[in-house]
N, CA, C and O of each residue as an XYZ file, in Angstrom:
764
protein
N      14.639     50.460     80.956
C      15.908     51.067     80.577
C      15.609     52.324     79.772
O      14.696     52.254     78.949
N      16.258     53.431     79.912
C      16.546     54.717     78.836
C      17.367     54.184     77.977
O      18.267     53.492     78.453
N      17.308     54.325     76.708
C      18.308     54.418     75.570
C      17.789     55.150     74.076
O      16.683     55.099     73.537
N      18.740     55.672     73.752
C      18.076     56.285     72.118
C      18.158     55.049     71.139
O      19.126     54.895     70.395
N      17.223     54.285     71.173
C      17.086     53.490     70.099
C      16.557     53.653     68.828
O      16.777     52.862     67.911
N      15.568     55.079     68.695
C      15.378     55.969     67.787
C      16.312     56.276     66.847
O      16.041     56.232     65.647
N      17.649     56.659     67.369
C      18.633     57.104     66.866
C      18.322     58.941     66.851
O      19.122     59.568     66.156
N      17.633     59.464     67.303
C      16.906     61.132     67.375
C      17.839     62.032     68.058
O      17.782     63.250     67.890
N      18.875     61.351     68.983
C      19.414     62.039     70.092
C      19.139     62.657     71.292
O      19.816     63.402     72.001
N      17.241     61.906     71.464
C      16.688     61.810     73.204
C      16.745     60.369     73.266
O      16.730     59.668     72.254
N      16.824     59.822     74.700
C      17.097     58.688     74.983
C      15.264     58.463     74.734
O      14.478     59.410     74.706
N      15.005     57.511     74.631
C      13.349     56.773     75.199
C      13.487     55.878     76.165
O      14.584     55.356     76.360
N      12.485     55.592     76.851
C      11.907     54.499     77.384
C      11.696     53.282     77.092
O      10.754     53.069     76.330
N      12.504     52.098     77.603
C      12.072     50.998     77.166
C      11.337     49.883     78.238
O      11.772     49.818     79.388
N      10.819     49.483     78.041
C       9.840     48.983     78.840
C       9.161     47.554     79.083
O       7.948     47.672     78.910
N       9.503     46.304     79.409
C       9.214     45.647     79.537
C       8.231     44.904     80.887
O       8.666     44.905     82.038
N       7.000     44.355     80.557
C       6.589     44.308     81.378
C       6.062     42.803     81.265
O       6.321     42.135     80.264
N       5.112     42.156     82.613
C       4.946     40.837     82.875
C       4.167     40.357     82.042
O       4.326     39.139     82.112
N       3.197     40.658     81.073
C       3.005     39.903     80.260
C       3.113     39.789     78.880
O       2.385     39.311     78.010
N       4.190     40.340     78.886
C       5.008     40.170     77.144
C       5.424     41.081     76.400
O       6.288     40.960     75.532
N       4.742     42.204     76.738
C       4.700     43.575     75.915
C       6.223     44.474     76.356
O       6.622     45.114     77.329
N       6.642     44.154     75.273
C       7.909     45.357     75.051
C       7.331     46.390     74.880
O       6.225     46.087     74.431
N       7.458     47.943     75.012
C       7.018     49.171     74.351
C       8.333     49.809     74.588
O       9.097     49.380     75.453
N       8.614     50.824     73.839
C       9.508     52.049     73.486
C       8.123     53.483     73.110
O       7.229     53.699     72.292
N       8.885     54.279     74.600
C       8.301     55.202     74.630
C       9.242     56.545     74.342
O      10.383     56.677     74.785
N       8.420     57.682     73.370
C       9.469     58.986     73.343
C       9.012     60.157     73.986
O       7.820     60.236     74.282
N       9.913     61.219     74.284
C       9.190     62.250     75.053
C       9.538     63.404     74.133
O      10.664     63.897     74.059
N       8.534     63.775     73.473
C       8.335     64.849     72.768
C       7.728     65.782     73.434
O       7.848     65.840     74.658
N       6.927     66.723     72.692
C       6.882     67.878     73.314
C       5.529     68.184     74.452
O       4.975     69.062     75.113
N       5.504     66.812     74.113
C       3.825     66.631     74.988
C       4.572     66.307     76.438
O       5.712     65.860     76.567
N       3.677     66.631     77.447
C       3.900     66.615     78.964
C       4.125     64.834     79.174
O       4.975     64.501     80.000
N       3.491     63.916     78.554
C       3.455     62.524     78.649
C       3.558     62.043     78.009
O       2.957     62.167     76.942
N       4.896     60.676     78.439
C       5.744     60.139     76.757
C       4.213     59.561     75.942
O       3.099     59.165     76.285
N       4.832     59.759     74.923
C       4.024     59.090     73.322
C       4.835     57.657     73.370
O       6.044     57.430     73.425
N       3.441     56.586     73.319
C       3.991     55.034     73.132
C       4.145     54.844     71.119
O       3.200     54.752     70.335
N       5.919     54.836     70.719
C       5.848     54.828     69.255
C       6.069     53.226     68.896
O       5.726     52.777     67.803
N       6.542     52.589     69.700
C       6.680     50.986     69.363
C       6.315     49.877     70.326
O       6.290     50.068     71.542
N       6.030     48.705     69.757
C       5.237     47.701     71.158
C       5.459     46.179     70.155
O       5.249     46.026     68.952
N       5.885     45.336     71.033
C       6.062     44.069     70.830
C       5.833     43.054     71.613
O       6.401     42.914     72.696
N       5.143     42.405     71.231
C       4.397     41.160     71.970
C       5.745     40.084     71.926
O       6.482     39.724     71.008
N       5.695     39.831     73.071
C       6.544     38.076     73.558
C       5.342     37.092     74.177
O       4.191     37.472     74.392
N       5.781     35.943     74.382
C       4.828     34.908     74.647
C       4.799     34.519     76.105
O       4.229     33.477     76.430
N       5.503     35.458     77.194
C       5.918     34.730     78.607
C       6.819     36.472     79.001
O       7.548     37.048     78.193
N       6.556     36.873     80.114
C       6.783     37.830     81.049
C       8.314     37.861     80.533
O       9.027     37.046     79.948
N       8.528     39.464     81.124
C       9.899     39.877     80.807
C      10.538     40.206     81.745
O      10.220     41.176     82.433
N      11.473     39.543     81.950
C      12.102     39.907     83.183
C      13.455     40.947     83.469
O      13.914     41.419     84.509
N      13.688     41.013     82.630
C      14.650     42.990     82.397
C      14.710     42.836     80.593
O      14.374     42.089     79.674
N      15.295     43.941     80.843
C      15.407     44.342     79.297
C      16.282     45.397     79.343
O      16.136     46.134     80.318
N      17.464     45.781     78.284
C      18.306     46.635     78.302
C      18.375     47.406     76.555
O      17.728     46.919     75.627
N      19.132     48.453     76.418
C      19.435     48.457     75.039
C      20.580     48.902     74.511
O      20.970     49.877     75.153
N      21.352     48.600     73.555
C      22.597     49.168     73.400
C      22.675     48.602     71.765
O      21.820     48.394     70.904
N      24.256     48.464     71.822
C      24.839     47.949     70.399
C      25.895     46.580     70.928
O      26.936     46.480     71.577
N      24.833     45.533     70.147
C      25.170     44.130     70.802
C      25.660     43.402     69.495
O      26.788     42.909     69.525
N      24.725     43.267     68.079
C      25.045     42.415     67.405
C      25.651     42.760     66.207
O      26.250     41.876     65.595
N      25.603     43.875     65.766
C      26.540     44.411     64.773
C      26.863     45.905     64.887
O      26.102     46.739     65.376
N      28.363     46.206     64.260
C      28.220     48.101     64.843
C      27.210     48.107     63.812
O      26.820     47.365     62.910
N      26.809     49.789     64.544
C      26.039     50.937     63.969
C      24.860     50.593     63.789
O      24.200     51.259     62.993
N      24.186     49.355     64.532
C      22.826     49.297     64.712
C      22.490     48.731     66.073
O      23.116     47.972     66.812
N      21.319     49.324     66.185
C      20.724     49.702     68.116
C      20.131     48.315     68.196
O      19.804     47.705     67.178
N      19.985     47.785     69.501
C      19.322     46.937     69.576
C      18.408     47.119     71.518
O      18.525     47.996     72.374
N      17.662     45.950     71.483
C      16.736     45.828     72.565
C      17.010     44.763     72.594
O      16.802     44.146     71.549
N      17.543     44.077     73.639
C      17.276     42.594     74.388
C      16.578     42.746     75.633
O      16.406     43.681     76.415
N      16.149     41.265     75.567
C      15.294     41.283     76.832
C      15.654     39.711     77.314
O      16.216     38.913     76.563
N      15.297     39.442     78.493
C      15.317     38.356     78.904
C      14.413     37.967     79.778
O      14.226     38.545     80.849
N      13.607     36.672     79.273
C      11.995     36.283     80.199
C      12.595     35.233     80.824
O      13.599     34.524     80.879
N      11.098     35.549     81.440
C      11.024     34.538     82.638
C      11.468     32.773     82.774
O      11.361     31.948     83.681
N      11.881     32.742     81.694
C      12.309     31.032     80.966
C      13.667     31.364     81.045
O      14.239     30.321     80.729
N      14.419     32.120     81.257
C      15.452     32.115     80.756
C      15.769     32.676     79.081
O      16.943     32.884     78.773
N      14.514     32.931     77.907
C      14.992     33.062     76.964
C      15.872     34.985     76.714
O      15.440     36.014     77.233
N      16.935     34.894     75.925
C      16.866     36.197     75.835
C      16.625     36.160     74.496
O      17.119     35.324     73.739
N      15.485     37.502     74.003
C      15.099     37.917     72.872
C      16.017     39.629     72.179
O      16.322     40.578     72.901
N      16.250     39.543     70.695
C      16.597     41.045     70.536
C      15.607     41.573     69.398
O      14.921     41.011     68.544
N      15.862     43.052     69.803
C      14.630     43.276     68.442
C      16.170     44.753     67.828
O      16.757     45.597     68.505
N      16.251     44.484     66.673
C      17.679     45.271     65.977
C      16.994     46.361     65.153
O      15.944     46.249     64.520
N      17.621     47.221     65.251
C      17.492     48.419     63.859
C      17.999     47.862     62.348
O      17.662     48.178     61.206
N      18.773     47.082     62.772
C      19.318     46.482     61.523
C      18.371     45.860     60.688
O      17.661     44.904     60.997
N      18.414     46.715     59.147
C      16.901     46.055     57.945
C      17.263     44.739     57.669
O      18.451     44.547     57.412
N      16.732     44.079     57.668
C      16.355     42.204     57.658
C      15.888     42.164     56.254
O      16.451     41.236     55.674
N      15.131     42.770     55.537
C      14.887     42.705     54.418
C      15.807     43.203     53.048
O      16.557     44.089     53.458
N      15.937     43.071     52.213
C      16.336     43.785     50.998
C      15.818     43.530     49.834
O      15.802     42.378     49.400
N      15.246     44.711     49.056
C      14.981     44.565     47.456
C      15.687     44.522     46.250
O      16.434     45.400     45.816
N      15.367     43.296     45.658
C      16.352     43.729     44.014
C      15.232     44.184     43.455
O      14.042     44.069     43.750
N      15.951     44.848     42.393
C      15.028     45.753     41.209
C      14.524     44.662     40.334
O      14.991     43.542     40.540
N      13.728     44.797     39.480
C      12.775     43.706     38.691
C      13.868     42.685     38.049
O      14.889     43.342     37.841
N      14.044     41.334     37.656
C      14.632     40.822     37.164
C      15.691     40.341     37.603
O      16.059     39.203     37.312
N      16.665     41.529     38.750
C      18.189     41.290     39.293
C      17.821     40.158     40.580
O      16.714     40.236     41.113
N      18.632     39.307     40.952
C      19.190     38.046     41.884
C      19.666     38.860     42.917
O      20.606     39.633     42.729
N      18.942     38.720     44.279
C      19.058     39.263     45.425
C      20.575     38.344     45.960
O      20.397     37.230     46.453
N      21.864     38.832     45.838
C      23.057     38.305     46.389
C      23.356     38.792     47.704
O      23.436     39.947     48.122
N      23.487     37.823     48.205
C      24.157     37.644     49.885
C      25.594     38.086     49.863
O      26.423     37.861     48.982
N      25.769     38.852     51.149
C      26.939     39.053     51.254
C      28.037     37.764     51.592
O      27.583     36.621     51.631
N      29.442     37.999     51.825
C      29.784     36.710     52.408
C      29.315     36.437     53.798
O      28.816     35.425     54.289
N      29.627     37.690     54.344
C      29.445     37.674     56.249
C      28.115     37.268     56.389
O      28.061     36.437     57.296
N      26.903     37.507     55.843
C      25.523     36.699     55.716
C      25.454     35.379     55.286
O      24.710     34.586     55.863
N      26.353     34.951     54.051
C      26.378     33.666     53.871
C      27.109     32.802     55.372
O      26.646     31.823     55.957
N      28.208     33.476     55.640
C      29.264     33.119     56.688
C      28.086     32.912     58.016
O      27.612     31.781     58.120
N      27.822     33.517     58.582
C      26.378     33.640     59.469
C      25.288     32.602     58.997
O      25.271     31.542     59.622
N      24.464     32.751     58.075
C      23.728     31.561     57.512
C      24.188     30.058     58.147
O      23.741     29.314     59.020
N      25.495     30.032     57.080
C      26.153     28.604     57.118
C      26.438     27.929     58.819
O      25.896     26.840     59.004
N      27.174     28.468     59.922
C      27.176     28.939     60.980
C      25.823     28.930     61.911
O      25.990     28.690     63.106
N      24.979     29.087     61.608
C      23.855     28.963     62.638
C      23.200     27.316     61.963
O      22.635     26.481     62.668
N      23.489     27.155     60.307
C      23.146     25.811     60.390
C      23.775     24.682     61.070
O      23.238     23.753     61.672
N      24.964     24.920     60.875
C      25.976     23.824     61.747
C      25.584     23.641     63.045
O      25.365     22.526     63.518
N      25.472     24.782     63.716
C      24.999     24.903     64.870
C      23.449     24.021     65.424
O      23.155     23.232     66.322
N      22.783     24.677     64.345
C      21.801     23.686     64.662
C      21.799     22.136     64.448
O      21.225     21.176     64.961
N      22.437     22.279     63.750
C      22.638     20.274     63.157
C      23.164     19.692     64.769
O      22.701     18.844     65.532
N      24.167     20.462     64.824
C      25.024     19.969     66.457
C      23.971     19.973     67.058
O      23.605     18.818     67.274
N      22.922     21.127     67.650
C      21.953     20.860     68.599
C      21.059     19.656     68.469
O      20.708     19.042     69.477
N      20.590     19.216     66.980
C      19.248     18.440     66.952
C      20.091     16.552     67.209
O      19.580     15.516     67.633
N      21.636     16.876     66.673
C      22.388     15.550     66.968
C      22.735     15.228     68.745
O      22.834     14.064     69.133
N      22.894     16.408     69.709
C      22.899     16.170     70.848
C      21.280     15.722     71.113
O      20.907     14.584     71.396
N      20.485     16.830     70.957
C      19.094     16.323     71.647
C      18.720     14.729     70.799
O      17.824     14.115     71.380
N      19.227     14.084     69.662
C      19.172     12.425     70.138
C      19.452     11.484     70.988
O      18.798     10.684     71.657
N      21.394     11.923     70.715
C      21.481     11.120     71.798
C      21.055     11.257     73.130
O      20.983     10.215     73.782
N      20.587     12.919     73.981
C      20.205     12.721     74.947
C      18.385     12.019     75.133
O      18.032     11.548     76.215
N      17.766     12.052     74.351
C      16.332     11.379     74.317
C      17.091      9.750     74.053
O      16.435      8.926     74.689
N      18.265      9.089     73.306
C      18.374      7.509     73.407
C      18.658      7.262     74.886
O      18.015      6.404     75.491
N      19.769      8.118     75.594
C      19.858      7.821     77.074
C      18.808      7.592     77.636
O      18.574      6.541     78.234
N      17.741      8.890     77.484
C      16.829      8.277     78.745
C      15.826      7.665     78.131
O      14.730      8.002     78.580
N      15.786      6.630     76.979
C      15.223      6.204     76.581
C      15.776      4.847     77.849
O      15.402      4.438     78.948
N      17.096      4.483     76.631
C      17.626      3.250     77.919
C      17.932      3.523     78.915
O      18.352      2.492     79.441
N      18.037      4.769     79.942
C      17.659      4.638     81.589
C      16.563      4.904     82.090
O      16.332      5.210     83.260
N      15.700      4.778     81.050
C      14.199      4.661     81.666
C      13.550      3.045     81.760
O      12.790      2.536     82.584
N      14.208      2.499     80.537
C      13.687      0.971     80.701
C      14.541     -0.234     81.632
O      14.253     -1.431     81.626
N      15.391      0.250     82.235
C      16.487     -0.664     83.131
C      15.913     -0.751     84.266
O      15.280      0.121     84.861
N      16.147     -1.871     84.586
C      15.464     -2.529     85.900
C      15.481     -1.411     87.218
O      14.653     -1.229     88.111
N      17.074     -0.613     86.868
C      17.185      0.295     88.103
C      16.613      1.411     88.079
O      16.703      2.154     89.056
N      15.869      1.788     86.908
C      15.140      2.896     86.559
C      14.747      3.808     87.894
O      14.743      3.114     88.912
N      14.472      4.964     88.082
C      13.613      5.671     89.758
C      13.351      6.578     89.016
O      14.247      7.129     88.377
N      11.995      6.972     88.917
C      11.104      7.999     88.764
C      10.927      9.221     89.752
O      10.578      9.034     90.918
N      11.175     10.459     89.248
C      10.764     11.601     89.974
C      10.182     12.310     89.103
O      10.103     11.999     87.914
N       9.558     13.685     89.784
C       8.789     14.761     89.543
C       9.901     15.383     89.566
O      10.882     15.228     90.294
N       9.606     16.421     88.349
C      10.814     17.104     87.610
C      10.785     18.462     88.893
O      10.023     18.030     89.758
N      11.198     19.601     89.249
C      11.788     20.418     89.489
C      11.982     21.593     89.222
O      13.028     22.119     88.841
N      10.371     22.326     89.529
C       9.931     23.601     88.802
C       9.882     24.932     89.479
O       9.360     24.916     90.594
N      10.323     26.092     89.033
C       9.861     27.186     89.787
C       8.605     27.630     88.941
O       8.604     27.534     87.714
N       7.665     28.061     89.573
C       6.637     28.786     89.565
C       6.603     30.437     89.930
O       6.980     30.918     90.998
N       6.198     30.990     89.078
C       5.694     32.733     89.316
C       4.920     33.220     89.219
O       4.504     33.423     88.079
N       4.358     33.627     90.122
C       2.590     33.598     90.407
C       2.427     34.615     91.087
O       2.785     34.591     92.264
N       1.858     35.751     90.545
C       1.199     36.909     91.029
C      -0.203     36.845     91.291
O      -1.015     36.371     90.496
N      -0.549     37.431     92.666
C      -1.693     37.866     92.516
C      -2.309     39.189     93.109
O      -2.352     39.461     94.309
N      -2.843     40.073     91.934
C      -2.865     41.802     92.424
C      -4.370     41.574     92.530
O      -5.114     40.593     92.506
N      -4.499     42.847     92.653
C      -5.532     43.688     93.050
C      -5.835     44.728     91.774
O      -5.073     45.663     91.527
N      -7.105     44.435     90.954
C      -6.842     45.636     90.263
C      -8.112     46.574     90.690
O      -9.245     46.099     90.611
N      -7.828     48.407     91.310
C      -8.503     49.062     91.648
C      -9.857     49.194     90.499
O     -11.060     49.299     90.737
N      -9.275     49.153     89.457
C     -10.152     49.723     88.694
C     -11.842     48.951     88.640
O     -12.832     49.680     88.692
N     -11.939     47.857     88.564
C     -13.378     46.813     88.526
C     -13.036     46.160     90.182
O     -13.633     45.084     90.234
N     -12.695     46.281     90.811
C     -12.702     45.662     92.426
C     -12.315     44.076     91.909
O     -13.327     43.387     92.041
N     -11.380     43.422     91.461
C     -10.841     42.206     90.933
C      -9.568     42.086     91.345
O      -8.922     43.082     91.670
N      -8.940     40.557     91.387
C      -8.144     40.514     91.517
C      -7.499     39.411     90.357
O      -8.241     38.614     89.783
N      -6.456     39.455     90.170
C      -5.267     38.873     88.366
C      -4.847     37.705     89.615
O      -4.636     37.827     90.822
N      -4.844     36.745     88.845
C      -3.927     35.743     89.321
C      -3.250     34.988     88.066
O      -3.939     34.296     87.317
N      -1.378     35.218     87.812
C      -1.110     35.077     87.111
C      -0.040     33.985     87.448
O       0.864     34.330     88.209
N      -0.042     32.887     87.033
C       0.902     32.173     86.799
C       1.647     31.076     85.608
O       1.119     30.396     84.728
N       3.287     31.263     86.062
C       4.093     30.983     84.803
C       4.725     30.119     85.654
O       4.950     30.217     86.861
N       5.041     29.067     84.687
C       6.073     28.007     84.898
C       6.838     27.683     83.099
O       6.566     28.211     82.021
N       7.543     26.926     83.356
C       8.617     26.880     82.453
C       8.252     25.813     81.482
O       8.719     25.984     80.355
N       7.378     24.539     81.697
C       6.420     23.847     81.243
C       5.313     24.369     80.789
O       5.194     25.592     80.728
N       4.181     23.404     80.340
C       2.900     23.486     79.777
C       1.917     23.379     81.284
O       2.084     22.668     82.275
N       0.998     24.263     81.008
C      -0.083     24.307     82.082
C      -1.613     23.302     82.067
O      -2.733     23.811     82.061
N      -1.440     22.326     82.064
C      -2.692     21.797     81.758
C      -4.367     22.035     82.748
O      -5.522     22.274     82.399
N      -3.881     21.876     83.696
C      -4.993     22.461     84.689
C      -4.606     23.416     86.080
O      -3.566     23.505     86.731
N      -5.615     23.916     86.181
C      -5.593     24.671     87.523
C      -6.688     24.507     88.220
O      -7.832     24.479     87.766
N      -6.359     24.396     89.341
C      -7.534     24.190     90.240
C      -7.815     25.539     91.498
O      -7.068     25.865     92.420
N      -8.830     25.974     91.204
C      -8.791     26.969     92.724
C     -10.018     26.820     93.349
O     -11.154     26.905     92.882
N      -9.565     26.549     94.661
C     -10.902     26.097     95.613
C     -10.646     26.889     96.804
O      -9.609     26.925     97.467
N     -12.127     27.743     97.049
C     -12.514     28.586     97.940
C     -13.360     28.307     98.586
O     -14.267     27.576     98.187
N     -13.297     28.912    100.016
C     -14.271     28.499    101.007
C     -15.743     29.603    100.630
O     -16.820     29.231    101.096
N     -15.719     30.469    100.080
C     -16.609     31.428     99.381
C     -17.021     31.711     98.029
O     -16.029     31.777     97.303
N     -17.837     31.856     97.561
C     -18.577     31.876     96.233
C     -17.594     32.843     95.115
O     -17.525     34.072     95.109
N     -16.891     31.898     94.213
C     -16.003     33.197     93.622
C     -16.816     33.834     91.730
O     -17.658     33.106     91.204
N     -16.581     34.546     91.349
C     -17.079     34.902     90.098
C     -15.475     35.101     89.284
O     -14.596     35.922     89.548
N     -15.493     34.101     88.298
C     -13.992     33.861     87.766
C     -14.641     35.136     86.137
O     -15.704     35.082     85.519
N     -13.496     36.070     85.967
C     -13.942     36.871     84.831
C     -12.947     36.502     83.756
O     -11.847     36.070     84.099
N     -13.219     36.623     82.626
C     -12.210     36.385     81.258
C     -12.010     37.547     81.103
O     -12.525     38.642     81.327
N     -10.470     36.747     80.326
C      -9.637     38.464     79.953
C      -9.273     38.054     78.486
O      -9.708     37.052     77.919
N      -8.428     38.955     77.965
C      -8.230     39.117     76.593
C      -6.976     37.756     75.786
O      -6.918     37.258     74.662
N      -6.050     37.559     77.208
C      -5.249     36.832     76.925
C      -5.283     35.527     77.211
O      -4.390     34.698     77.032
N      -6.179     35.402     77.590
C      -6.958     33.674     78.277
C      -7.227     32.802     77.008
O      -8.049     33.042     76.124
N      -6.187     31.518     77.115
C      -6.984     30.619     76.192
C      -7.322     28.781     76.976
O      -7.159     27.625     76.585
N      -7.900     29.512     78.338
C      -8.316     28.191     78.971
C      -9.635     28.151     79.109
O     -10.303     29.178     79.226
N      -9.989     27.310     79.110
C     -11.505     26.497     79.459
C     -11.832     26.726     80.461
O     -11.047     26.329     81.323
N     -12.838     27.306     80.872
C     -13.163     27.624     82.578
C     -14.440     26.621     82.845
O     -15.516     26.635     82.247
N     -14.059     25.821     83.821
C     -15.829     24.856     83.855
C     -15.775     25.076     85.645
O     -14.889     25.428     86.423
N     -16.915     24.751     85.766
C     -17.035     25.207     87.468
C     -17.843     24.296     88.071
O     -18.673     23.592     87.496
N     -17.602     24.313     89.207
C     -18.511     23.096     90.126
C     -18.903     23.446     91.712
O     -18.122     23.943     92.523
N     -19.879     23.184     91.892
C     -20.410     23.644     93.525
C     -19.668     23.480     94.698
O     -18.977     22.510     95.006
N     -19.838     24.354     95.231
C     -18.922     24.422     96.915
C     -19.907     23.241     97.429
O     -21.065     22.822     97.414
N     -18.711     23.036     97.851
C     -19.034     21.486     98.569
C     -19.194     22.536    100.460
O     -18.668     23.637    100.625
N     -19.629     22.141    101.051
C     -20.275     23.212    102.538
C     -19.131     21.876    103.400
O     -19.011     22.135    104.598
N     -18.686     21.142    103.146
C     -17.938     20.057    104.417
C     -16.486     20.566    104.155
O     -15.545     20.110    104.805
């Protein structure tokens, strides 16, 4: 997306890409934008827009990944200082907000009981039926020119515990920066 999230009065570049990295780029006077901001997410981004979403008169960036989550990153300062000694006071609309997202959560953690007692007791009833849950998978696999390699990336909405890849040819598996799996390897079997 273009938007002035700067607030400068040129739009920038916003930029989301598959493995997490927000950037906001500006185009100054150099022939090729300057990268001035970058934010790591934990799971691919699947658009991203920017405008004025959560309060006037401050810019924001949402994005929305591959889970379904949408994330915002605000101009609005999150922090504030009192001077030595003075009691940092909340506004009401912050207290009002505060109070409000707790309720909220209380409601969420009181539904997610009763839904874990349900399938507690429709898991132990005689009529119980077991299935395999119901996943999409997103799985790239490029080509990168630069070292003659190829990325094989995949996301699911769950935890990844193993992967298996079996080739009829001798492969050389390389580590990257964002890898936190165990790579162990075992001989081509020739049958």
């Amino acid at each position: 997306d273009s938007f002035d999230i700067l607030g400068d009065g040129v739009k920038e570049l916003l930029v989301g890409r598959d493995d997490g990295m927000i950037e906001i780029y500006s185009f100054e006077s150099a022939d090729e934008p300057v990268l001035r901001h970058e934010y790591a997410l934990s799971e691919s981004i699947a658009s991203i827009q920017g405008g004025c979403v959560g309060k006037d008169g401050y810019d924001e960036i949402l994005a929305a990944t591959y889970s379904g989550w949408l994330t915002g990153l605000t101009t609005e300062p999150v922090h504030r200082e009192g001077g030595s000694g003075e009691e940092l006071k909340l506004s009401q609309e912050m207290q009002n907000k505060i109070s409000s997202l707790r309720n909220e959560l209380e409601q969420l953690q009181i539904k997610v009981l009763h839904e874990r007692e349900k399938y507690q007791q429709s898991s132990q009833s005689s009529t119980a039926v077991s299935s395999v849950p119901a996943f999409s998978v997103n799985d790239k696999f490029t080509l990168n020119k630069d070292d003659a390699s190829y990325s094989l990336i995949l996301e699911v909405q769950t935890a990844i515990d193993n992967v298996l890849v079996q080739s009829d040819v001798p492969l050389d598996l390389l580590d990257v920066e964002k890898n936190s799996a165990v790579v162990s390897f075992s001989s081509c079997d020739s049958e």
